[in-house]
N, C-alpha and C positions, 0 to 999 in steps of 0.2 A: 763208217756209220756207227753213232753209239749202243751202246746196247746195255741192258739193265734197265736200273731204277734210278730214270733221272726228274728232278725237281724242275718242270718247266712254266712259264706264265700262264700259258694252257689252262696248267693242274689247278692252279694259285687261283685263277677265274673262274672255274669250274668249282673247285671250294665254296668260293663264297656266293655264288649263284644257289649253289647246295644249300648253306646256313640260312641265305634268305626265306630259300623256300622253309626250311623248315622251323620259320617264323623267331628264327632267334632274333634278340634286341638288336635295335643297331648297334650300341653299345659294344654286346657279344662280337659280335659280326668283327667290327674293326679290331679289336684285341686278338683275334681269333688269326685274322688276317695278319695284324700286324708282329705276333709271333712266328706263322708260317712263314714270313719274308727275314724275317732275324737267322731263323732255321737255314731258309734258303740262301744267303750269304754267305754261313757257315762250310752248306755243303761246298758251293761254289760250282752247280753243272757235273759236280763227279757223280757215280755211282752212287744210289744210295743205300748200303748192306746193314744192317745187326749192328755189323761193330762200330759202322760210323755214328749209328745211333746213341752207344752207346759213350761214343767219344765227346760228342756232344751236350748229353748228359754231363757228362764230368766239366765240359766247359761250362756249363753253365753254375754248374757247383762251386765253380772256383769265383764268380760273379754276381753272382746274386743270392738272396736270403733262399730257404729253401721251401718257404710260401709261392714267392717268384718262380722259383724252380720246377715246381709241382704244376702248377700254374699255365707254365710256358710248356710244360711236357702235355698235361690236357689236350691244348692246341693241337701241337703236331700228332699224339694218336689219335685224334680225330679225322684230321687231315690224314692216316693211314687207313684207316678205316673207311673213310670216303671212298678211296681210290683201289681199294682191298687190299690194300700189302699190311695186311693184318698180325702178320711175323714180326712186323718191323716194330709194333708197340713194344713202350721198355714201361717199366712199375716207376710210380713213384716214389717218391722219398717217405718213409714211415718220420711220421712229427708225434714227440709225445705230448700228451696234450697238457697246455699250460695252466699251471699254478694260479699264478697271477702276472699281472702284465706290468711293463716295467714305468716308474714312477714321471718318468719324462715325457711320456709320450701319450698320456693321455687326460683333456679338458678335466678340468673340476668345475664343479656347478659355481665356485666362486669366483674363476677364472672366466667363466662364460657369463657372469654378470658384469664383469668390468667389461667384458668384449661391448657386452649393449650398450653398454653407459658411455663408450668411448664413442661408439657411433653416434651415438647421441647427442653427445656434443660435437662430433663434424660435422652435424646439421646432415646426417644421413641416415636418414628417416625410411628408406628402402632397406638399405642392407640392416638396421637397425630390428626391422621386421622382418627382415628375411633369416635372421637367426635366431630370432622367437618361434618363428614358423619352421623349418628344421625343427629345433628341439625341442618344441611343444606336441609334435606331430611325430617325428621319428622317420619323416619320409627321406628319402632320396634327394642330390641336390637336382637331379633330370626332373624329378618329379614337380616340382616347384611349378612347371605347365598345368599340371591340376590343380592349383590353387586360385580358384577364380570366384569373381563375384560371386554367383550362382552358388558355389560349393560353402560360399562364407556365408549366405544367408542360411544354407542347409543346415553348415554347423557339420557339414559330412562331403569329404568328398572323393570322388571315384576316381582312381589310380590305376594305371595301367603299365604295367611294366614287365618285362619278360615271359611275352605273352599267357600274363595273368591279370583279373584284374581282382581289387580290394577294395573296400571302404577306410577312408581314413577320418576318423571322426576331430571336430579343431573345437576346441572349447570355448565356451562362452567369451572370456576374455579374450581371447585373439580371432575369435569373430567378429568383437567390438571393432579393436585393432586393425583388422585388414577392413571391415566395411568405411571405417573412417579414413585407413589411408585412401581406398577406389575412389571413395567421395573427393577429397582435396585434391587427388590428380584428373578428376575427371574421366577415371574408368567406370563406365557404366554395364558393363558386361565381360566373359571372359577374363583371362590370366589377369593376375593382379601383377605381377610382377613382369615387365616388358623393358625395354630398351626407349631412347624417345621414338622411335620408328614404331615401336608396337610390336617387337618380335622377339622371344623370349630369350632372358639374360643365360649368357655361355657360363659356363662350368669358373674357365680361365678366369673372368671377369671376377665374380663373386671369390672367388679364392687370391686374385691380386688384392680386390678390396677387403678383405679381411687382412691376411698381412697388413695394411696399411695401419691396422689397429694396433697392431703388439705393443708397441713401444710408450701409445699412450697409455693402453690397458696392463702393462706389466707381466706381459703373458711370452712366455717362449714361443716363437715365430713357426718352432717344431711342431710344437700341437695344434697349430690352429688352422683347419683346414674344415672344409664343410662336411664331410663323413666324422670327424669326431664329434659333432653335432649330435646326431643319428648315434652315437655308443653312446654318450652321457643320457640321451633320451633312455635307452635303453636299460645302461645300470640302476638308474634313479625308478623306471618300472619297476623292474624286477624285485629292488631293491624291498618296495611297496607290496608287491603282488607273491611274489615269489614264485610263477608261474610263468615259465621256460614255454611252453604250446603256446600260451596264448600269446605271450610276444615274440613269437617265430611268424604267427598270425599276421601280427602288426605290422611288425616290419616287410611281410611279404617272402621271408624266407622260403623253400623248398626244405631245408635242413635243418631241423636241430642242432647238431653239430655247429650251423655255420651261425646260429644264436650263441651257442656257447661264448664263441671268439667275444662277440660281443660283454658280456657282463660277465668275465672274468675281474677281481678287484684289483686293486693298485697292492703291490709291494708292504706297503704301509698300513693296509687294512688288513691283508691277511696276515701280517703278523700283529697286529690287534687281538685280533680273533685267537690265535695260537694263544699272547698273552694270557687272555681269558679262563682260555681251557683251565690254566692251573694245573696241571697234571704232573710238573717239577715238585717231587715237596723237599 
């Protein structure tokens, strides 16, 4: 008979019964899940002690960025803490927090108008507006289910996401924009943006058809996903405002910190800035 601390499906089901109830996003949920089960491979049915944990740790450091890392370790001391083996939690990785973010990897607002304009001419007039909407807005691409008729005549609409909810306010121009496109498809109520069945477009979907773009738009294939949408929203605020609360606000954060990430500059503008200083004589 075994004995210790074993990792069993039980546990794994009993977890996420756990997260549910305590109304995490689905989003959370499967991430949450689908680390605990990465974990679970690893151990493999043995024991599970201190040092395995922390052997684990080290694999994961040898594999993944150490965002990923931090990330994936959340998970499982959570999953300790559920089940009380509260010893077993290990620390994070200490990150120092970054300068600026590096030149490849993140949209420019001139890059993301060639993205429109390329959609535009595939006669794709959805995703054409579904990346005005992202980056006019700063929402989520989950969130894209609150963008419905109703909320475009409001000019405001109610977002709900990790059981919180916000106002997201859409500007006159892309009020225009989305009540004209509901009009030409004949949505007359609810999501503006649906599948032909009527049920809201997946994650996958919207991120194959972007790629489809790069090549017209001259844009690296690496930046172009539907969260850098949502950063360039974000540095181009900031950029204006200069108020870090308020757009933690916006975007719906919990954290400061986790705004930070966001409107850190490009490589190239903070050494602009240094330029400037002039402080070499």
């Amino acid at each position: 008979m075994m004995k210790g601390r074993i990792l069993t499906e039980d546990f794994i089901s009993g977890f996420k019964e756990y997260l549910i109830l305590e109304e995490r996003s689905r989003a959370t949920v499967e991430k949450y899940i689908r680390d605990v089960k990465v974990f679970s491979a690893f151990v493999s049915g043995v024991e599970i002690t201190k040092e395995v944990v922390i052997e684990y740790k080290k694999h994961l450091q040898e594999s993944y960025a150490v965002r990923s890392v931090n990330s994936m370790l959340a998970s499982i001391n959570s999953l300790f803490a559920f089940l009380g083996w509260q010893e077993l939690r290990v620390k994070s990785i200490k990150i120092q927090q970054q300068i600026y973010c590096p030149e490849e990897r993140e949209l420019t607002k001139a890059e993301y108008t060639r993205l429109c304009a390329a959609a535009k001419h595939k006669r794709n007039e959805r995703l054409n507006l579904i990346l005005q909407t992202i980056c006019g807005t700063g929402i989520r691409v989950s969130e894209l289910q609150f963008i419905t008729v109703e909320a475009a005549r409001r000019g405001e609409a109610s977002v709900s996401c990790k059981a919180k909810t916000r106002s997201v306010f859409i500007v006159k121009e892309l009020q225009k924009k989305l009540l004209r496109y509901a009009a030409e498809q004949n949505i007359k109520s609810g999501m503006i943006f649906v599948t032909r069945k009527g049920k809201p477009l997946s994650r996958t979907n919207i991120w194959r058809e972007m790629k489809a773009l790069c090549n017209e738009a001259g844009v690296n294939p690496q930046k172009v996903f539907p969260h850098n949408l949502r950063h360039l929203f974000a540095r181009v605020f900031y950029g204006i405002e200069k108020d870090i609360a308020k757009l933690a606000d916006i975007l719906g954060h919990s954290s400061i910190n986790t705004t930070r990430i966001y409107i850190i500059s490009t490589g190239t503008e903070h050494r602009k800035r240094m330029e400037n200083m002039r402080l070499v004589i």
